[in-house]
VMD Tcl script that builds the backbone (N, CA, C; Angstrom):
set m [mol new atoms 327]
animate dup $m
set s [atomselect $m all]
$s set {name element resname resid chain x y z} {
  {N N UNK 1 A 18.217 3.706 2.928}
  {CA C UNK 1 A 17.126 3.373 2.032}
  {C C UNK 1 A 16.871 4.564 1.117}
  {N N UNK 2 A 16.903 4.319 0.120}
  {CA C UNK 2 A 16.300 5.500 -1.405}
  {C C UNK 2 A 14.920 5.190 -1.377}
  {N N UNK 3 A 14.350 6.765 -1.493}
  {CA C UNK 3 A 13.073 6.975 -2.041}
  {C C UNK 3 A 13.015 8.057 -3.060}
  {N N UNK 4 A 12.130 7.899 -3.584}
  {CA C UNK 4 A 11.892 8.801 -4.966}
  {C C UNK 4 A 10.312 9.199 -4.758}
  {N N UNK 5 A 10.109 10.748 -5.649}
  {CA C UNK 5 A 8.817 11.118 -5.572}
  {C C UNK 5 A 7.899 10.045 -6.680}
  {N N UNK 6 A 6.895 10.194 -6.039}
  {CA C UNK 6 A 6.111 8.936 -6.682}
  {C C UNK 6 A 5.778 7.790 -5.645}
  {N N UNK 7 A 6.461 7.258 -4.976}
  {CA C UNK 7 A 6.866 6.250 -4.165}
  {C C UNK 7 A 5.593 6.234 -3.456}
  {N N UNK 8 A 5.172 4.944 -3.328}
  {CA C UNK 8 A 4.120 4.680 -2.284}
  {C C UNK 8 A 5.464 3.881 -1.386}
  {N N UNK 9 A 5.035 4.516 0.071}
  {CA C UNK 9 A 5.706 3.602 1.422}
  {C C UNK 9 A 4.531 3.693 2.645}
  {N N UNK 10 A 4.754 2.999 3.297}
  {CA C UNK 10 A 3.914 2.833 4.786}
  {C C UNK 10 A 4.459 3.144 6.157}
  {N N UNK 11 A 3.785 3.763 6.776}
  {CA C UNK 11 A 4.206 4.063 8.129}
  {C C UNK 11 A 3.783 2.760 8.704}
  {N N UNK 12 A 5.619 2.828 9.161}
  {CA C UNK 12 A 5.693 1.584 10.169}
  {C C UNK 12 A 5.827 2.371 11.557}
  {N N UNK 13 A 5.647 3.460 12.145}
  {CA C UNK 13 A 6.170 3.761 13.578}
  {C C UNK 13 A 6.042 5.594 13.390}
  {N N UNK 14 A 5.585 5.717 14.576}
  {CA C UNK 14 A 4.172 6.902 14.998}
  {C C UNK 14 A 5.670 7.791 15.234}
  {N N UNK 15 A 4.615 8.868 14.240}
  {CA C UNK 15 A 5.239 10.311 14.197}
  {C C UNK 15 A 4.506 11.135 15.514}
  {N N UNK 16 A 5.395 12.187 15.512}
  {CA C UNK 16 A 4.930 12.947 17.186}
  {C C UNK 16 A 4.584 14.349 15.968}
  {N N UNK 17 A 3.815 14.914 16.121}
  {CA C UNK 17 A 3.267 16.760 16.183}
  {C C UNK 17 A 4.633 17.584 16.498}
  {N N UNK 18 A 5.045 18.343 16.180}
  {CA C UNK 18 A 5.558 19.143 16.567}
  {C C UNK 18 A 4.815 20.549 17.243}
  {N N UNK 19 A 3.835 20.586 16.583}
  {CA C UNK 19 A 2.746 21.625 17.065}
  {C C UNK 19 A 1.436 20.663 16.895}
  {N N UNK 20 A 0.758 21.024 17.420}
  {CA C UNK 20 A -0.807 20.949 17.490}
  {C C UNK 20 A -1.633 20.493 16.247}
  {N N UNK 21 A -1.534 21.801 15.456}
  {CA C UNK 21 A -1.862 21.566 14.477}
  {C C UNK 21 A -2.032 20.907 12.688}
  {N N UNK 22 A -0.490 20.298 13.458}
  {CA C UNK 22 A -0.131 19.368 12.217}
  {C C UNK 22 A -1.139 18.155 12.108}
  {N N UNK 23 A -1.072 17.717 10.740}
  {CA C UNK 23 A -1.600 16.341 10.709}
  {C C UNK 23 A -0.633 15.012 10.495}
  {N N UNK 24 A -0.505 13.970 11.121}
  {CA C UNK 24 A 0.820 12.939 11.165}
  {C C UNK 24 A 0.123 12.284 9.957}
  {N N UNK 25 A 1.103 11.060 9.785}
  {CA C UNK 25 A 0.621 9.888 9.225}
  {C C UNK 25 A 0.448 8.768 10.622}
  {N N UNK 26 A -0.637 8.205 9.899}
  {CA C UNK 26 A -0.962 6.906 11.096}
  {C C UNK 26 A -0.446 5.728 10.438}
  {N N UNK 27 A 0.230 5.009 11.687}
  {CA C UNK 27 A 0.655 3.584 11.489}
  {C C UNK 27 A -0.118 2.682 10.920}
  {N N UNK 28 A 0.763 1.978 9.405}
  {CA C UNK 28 A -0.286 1.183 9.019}
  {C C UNK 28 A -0.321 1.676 7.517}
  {N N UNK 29 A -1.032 3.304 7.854}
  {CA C UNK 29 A -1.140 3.433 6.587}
  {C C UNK 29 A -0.212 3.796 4.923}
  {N N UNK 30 A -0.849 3.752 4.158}
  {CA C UNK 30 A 0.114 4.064 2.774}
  {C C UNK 30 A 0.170 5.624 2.632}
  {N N UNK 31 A 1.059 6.258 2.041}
  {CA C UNK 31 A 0.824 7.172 1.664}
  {C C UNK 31 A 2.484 7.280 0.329}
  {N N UNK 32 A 1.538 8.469 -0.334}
  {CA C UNK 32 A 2.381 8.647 -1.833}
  {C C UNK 32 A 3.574 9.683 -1.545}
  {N N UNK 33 A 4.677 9.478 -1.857}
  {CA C UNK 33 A 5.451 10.836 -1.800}
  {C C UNK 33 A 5.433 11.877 -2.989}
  {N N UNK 34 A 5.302 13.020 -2.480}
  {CA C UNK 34 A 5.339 14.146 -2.941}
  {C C UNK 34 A 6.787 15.064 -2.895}
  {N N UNK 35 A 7.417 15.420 -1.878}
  {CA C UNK 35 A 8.992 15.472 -2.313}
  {C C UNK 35 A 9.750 15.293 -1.210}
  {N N UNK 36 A 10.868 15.470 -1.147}
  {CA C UNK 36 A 11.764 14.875 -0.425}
  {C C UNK 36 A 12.894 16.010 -0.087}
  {N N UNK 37 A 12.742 16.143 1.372}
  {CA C UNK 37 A 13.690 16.713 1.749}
  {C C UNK 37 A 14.936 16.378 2.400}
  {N N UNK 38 A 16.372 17.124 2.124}
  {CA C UNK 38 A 17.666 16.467 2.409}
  {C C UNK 38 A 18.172 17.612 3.434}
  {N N UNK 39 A 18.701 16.496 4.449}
  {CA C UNK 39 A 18.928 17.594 5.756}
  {C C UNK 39 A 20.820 16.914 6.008}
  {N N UNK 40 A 21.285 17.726 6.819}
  {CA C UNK 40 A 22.999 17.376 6.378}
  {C C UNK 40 A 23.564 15.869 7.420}
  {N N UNK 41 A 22.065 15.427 7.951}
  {CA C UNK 41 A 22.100 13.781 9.075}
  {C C UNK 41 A 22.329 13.187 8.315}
  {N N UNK 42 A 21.740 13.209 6.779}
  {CA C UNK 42 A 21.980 12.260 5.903}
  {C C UNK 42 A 20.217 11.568 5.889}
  {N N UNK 43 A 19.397 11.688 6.941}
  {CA C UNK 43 A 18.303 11.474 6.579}
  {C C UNK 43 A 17.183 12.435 6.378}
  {N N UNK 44 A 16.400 11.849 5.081}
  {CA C UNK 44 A 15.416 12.325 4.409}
  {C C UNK 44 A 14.068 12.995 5.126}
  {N N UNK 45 A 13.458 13.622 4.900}
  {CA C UNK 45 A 12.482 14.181 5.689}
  {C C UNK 45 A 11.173 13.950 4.122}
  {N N UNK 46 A 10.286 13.555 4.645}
  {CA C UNK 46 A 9.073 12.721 3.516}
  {C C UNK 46 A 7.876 14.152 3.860}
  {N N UNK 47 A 7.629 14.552 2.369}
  {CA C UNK 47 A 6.143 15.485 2.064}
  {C C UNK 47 A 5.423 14.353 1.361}
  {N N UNK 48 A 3.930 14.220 1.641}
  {CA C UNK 48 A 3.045 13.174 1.487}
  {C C UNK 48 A 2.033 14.163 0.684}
  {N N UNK 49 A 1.264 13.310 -0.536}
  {CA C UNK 49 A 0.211 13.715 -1.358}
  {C C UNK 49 A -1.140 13.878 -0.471}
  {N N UNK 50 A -1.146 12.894 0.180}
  {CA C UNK 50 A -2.365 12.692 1.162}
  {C C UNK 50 A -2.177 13.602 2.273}
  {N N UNK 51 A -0.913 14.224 2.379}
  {CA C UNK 51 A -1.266 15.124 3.939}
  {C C UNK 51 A -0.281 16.356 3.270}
  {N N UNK 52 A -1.311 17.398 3.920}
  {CA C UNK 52 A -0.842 18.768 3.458}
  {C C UNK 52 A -0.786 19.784 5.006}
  {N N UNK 53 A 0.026 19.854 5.029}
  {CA C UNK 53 A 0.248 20.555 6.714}
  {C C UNK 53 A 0.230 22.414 5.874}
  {N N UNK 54 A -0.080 23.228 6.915}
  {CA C UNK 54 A 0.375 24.859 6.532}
  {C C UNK 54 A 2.081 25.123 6.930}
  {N N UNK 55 A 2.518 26.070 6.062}
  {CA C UNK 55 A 3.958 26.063 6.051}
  {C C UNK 55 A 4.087 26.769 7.342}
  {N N UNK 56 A 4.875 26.728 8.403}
  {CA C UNK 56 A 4.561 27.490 9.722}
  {C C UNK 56 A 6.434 27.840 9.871}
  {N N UNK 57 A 6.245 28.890 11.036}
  {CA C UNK 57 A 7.817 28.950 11.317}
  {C C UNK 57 A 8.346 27.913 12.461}
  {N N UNK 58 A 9.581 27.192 11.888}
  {CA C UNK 58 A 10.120 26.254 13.381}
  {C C UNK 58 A 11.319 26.871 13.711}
  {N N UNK 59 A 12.569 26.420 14.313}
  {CA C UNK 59 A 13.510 26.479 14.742}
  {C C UNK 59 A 14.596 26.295 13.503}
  {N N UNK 60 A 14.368 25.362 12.299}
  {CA C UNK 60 A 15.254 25.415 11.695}
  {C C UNK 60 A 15.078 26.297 10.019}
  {N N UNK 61 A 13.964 26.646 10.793}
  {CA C UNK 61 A 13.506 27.930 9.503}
  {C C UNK 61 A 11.762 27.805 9.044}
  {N N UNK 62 A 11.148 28.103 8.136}
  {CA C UNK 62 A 10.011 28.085 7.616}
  {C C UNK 62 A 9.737 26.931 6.383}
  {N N UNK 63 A 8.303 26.514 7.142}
  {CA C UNK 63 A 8.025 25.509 5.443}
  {C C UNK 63 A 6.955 24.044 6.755}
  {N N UNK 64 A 7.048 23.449 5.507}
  {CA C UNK 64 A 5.901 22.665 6.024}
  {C C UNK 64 A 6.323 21.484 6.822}
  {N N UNK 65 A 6.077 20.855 7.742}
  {CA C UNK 65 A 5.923 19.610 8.283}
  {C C UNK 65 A 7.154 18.779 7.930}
  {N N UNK 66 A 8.262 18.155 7.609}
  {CA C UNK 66 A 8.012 16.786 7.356}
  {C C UNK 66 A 8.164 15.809 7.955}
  {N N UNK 67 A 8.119 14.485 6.973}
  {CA C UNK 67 A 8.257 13.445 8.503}
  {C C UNK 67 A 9.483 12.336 8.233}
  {N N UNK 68 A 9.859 12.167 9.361}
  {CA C UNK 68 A 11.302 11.187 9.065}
  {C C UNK 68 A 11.338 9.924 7.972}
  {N N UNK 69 A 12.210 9.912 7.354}
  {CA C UNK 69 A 12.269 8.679 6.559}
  {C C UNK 69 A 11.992 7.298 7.204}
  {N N UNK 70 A 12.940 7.540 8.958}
  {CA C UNK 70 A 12.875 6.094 8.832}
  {C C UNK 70 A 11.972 5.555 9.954}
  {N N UNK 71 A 10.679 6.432 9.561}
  {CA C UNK 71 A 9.264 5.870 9.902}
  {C C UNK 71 A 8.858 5.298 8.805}
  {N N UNK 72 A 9.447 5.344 8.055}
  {CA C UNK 72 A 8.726 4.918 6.761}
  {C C UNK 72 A 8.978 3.700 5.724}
  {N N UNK 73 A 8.091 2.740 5.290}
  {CA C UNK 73 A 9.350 1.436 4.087}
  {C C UNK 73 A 8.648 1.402 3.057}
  {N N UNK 74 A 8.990 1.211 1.923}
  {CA C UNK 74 A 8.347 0.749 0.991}
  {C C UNK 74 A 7.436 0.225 0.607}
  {N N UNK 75 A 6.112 0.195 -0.251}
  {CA C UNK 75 A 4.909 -0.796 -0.433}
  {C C UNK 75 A 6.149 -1.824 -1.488}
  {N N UNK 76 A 5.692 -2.903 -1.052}
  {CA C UNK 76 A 5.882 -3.801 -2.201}
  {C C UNK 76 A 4.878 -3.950 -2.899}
  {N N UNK 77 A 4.972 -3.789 -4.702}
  {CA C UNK 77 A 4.130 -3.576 -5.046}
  {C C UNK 77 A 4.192 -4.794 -6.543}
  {N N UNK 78 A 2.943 -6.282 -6.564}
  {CA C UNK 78 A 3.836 -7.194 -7.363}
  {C C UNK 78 A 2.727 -7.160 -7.730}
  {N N UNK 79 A 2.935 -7.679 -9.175}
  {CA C UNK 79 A 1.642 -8.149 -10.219}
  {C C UNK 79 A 1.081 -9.459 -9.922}
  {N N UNK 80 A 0.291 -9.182 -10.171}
  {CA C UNK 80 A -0.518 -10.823 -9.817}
  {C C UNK 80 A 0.010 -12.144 -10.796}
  {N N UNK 81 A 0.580 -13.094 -10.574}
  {CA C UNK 81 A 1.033 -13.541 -11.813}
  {C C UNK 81 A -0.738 -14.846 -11.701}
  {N N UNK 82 A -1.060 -14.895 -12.869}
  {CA C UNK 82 A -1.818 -16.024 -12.654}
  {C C UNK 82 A -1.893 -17.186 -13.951}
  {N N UNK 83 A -0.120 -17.239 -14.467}
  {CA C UNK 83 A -0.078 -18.102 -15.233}
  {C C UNK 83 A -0.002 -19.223 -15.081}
  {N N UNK 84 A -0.026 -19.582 -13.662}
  {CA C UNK 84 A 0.009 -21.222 -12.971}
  {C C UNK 84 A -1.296 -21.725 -13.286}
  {N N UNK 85 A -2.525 -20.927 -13.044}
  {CA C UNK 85 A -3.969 -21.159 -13.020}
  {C C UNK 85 A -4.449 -21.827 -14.609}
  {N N UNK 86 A -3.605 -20.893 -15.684}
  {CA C UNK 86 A -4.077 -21.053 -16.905}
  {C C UNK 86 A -3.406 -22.279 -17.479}
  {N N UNK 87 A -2.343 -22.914 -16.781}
  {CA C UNK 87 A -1.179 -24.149 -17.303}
  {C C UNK 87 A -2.591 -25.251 -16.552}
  {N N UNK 88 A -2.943 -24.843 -15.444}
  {CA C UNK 88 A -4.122 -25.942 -15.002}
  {C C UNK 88 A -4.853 -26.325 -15.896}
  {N N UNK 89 A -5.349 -25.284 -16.271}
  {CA C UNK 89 A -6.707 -24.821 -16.990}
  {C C UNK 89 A -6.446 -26.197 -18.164}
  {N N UNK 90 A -5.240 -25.616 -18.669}
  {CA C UNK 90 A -5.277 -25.986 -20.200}
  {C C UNK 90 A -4.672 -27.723 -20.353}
  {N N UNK 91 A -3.889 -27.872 -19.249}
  {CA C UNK 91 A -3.713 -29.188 -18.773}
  {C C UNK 91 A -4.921 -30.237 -18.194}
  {N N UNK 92 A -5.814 -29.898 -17.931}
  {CA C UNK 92 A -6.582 -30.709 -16.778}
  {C C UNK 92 A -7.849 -31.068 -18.253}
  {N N UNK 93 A -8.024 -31.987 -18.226}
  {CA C UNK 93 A -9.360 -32.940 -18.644}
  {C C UNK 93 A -10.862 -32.560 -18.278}
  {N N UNK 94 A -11.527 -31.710 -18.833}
  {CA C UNK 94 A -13.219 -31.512 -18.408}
  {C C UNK 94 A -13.533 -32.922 -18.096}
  {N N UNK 95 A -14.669 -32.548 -17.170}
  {CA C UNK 95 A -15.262 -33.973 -16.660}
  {C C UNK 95 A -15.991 -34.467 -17.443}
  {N N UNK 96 A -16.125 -35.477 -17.351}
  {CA C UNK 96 A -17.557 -36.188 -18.295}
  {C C UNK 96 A -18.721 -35.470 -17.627}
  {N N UNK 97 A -19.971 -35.474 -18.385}
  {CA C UNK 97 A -20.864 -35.433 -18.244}
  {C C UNK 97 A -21.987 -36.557 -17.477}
  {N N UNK 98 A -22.408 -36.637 -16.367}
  {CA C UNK 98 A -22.699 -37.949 -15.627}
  {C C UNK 98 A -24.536 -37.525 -15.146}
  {N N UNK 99 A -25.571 -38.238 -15.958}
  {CA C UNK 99 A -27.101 -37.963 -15.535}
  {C C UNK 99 A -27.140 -38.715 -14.426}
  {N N UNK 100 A -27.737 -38.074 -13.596}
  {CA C UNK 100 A -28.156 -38.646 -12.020}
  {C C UNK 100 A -29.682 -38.918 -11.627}
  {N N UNK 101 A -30.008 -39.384 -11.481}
  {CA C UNK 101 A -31.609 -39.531 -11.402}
  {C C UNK 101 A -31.487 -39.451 -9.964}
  {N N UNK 102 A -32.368 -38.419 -8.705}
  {CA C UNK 102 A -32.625 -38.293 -7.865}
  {C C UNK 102 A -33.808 -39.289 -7.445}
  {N N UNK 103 A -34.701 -39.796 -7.870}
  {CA C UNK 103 A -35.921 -40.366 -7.968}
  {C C UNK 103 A -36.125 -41.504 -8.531}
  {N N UNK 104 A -36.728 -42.758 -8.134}
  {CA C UNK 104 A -36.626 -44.209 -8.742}
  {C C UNK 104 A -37.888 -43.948 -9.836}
  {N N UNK 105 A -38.194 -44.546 -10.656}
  {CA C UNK 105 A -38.934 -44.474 -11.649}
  {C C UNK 105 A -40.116 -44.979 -11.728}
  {N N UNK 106 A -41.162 -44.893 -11.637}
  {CA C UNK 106 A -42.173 -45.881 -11.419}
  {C C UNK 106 A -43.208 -46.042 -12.639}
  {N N UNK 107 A -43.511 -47.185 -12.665}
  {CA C UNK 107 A -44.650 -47.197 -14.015}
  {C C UNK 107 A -45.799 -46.573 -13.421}
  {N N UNK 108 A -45.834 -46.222 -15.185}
  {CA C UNK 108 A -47.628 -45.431 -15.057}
  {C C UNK 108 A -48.253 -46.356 -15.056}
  {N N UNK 109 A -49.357 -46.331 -14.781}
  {CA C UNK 109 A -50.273 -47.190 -14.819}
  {C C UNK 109 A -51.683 -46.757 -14.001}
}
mol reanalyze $m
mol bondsrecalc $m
mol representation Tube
mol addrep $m
């Protein structure tokens, strides 16, 4: 799967901490990408706009957090089409106008 910065995707499946002090993404939610890192597995490692971890030292060197690609899918993201509504609209016949009298009428008198 390709992602690009910009990209809104959703966590489908729970990231683990590596330390303590990181902050994950929670299942469910959206988040924006910010950049993208390439590791030699062939999969992507995701930096998020919404989550900013401190750059700390790990095992495969220094820098911030990231989180696996393939926790992650795409928002589908579609325009509303609502030209079916307006073909109604412009097709369909206003009603007549119909007076109803709630009340029988009675002479004055």
């Amino acid at each position: 799967m390709t992602f690009r910065v910009g990209q809104k995707v959703v966590c489908v499946a729970q990231c683990r901490a590596k330390l303590p002090c990181e902050v994950m993404p929670r299942m469910g939610q959206i988040y924006t990408i910010r950049s993208i890192c390439d590791y030699d597995d062939g999969i992507p490692g995701l930096l998020f706009a919404e989550i900013r971890n401190p750059e700390l030292h790990y095992a495969d060197g220094f820098g911030e957090c990231d989180f696996n690609a393939l926790k992650f899918r795409p928002v589908v993201e579609r325009e509303t089409d609502i030209s079916v509504f307006h073909e109604i609209l412009r097709t369909t016949k206003a009603p007549e106008t119909v007076a109803v009298c709630s009340h029988e009428e009675k002479p004055h008198g």
